[in-house]
C-alpha positions as a Markdown table, in Angstrom:
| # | Residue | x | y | z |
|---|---|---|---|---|
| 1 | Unk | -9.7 | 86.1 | 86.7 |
| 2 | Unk | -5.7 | 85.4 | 86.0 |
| 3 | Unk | -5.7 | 81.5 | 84.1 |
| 4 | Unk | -3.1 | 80.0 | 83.4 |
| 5 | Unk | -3.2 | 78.8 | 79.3 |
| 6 | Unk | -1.2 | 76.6 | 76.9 |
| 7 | Unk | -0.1 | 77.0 | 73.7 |
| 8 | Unk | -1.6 | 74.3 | 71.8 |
| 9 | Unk | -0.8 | 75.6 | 68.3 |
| 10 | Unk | 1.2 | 73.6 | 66.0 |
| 11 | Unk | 3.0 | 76.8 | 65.1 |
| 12 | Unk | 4.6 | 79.7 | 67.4 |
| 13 | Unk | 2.0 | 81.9 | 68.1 |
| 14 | Unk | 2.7 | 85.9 | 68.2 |
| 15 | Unk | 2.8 | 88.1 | 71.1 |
| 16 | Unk | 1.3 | 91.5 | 69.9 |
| 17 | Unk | 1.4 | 94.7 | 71.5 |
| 18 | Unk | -2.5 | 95.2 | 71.7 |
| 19 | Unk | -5.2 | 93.0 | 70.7 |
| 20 | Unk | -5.3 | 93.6 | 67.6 |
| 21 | Unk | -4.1 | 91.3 | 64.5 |
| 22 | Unk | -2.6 | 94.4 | 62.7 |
| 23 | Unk | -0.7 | 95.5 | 65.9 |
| 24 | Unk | 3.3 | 95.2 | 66.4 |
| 25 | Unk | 4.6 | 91.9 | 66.8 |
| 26 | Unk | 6.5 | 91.8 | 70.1 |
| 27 | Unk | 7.8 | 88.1 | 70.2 |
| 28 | Unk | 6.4 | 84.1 | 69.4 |
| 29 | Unk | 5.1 | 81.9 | 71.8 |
| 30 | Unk | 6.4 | 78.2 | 71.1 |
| 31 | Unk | 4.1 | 75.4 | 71.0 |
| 32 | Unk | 3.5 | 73.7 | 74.6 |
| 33 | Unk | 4.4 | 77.4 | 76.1 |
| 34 | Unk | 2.6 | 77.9 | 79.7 |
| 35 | Unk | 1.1 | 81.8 | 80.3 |
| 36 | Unk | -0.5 | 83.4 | 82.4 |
| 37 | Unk | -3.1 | 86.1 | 81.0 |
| 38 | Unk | -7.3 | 86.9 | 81.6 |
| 39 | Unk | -9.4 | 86.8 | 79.1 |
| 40 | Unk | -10.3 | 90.4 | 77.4 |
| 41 | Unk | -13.8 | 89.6 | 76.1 |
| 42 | Unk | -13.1 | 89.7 | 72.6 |
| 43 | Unk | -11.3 | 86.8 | 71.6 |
| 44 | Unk | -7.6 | 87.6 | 73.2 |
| 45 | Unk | -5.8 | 87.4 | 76.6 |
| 46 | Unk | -3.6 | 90.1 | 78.1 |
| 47 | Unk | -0.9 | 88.3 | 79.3 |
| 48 | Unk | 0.0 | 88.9 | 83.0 |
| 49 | Unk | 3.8 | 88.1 | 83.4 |
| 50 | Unk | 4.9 | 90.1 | 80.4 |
| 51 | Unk | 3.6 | 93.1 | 78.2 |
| 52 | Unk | 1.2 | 91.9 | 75.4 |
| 53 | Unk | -1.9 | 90.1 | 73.9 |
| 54 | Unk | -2.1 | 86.1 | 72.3 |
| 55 | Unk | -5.3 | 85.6 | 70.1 |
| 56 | Unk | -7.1 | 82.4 | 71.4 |
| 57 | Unk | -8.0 | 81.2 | 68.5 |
| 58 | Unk | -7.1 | 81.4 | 64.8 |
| 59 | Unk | -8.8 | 81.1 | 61.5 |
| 60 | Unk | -11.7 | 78.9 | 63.5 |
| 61 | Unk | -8.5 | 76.7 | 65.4 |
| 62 | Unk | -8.2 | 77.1 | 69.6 |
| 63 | Unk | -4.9 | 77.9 | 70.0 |
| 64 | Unk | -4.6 | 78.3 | 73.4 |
| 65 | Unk | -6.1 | 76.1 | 76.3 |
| 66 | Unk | -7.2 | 77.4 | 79.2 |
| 67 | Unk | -6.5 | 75.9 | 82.3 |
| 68 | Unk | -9.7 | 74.0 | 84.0 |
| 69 | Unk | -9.6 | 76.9 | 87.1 |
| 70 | Unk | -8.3 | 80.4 | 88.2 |
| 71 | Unk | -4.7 | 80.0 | 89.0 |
| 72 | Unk | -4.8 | 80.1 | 92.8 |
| 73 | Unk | -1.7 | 81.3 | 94.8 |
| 74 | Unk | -0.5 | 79.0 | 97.7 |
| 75 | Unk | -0.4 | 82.6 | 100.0 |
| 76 | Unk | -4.1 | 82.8 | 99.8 |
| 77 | Unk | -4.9 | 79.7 | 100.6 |
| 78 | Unk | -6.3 | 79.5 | 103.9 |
| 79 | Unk | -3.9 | 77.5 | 106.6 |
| 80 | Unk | -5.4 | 74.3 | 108.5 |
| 81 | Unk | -5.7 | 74.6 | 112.1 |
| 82 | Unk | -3.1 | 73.1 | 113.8 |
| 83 | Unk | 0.3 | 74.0 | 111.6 |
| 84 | Unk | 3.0 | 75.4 | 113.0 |
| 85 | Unk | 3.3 | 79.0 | 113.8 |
| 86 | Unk | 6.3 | 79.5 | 112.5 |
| 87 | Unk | 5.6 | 77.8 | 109.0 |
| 88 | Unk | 5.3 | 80.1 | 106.5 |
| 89 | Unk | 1.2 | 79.0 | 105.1 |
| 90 | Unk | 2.7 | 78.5 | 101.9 |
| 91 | Unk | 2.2 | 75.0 | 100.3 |
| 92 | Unk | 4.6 | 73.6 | 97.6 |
| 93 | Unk | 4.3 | 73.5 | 94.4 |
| 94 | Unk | 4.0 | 70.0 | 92.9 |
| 95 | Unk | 6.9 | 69.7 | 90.2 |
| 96 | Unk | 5.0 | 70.1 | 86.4 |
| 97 | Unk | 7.1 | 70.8 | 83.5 |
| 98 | Unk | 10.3 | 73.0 | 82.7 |
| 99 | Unk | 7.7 | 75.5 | 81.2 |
| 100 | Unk | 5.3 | 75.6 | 83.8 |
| 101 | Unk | 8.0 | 75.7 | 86.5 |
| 102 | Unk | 9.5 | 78.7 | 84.3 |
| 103 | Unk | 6.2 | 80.9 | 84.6 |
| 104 | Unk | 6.3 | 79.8 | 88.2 |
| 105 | Unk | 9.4 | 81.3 | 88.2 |
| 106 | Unk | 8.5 | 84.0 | 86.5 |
| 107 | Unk | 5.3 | 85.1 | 88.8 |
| 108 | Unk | 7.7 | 84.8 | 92.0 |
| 109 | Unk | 9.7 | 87.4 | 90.1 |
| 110 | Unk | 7.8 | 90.1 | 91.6 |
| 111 | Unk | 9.0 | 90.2 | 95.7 |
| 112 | Unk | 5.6 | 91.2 | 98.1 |
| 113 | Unk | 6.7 | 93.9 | 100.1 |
| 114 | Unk | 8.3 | 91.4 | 102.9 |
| 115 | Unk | 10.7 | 89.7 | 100.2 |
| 116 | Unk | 9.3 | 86.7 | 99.7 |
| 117 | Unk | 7.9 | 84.9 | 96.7 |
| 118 | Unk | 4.1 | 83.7 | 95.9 |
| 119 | Unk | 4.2 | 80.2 | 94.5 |
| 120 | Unk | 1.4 | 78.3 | 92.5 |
| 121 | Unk | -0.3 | 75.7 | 94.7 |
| 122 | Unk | 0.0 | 72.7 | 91.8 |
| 123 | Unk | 0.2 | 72.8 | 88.3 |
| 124 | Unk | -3.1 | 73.8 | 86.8 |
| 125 | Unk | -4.5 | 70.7 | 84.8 |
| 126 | Unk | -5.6 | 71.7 | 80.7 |
């Protein structure tokens, strides 16, 4: 499953290009950074919006926190009976912070094959 996770380290972690610590450094992560990635199993997330890996934690230290659920798309969530016809079943996101609205942003990049955008329900809550 896609979380969503936060950068909780003190320090900018590194984005590398596999997961693994010896592997090409792509870019840093700032502290308080919001991304969206799924867990590979061994102590790493492949990160969804973007080409590369972020450790989860370092030298015994969680630097990332996971989100409490599975990031859940306002498009899949089911519509009540009732609505308009002609509304589009999307809810709206709830404002969160410039970072969280940016990889909001940033997972509405990618058009479905009608044009339009998928937008978080909420803000996921760490």
């Amino acid at each position: 499953a896609v979380f969503v996770w936060q950068v909780v380290a003190a320090e900018p972690l590194v984005v590398r290009s596999r997961s693994v610590s010896s592997s090409v450094a792509l870019r840093e992560k700032q502290p308080g950074s919001i991304v969206r990635g799924w867990e590979t199993g061994t102590g790493w997330i492949g990160l969804v919006d973007e080409p590369g890996y972020l450790e989860i934690e370092v030298d015994g230290q969680h630097v990332l926190k996971k989100a409490e659920a599975p990031l859940v798309l306002a498009s899949s969530l089911p519509t009540a009976a009732g609505d308009d016809p002609g509304a589009s079943g999307t809810a709206e996101a709830t404002p969160g912070t410039a970072d969280e609205l940016e990889a909001a942003a940033g997972a509405g990049a990618d058009a479905n094959e009608k044009g339009e955008t998928e937008t978080p329900a909420a803000p996921p809550e760490f």
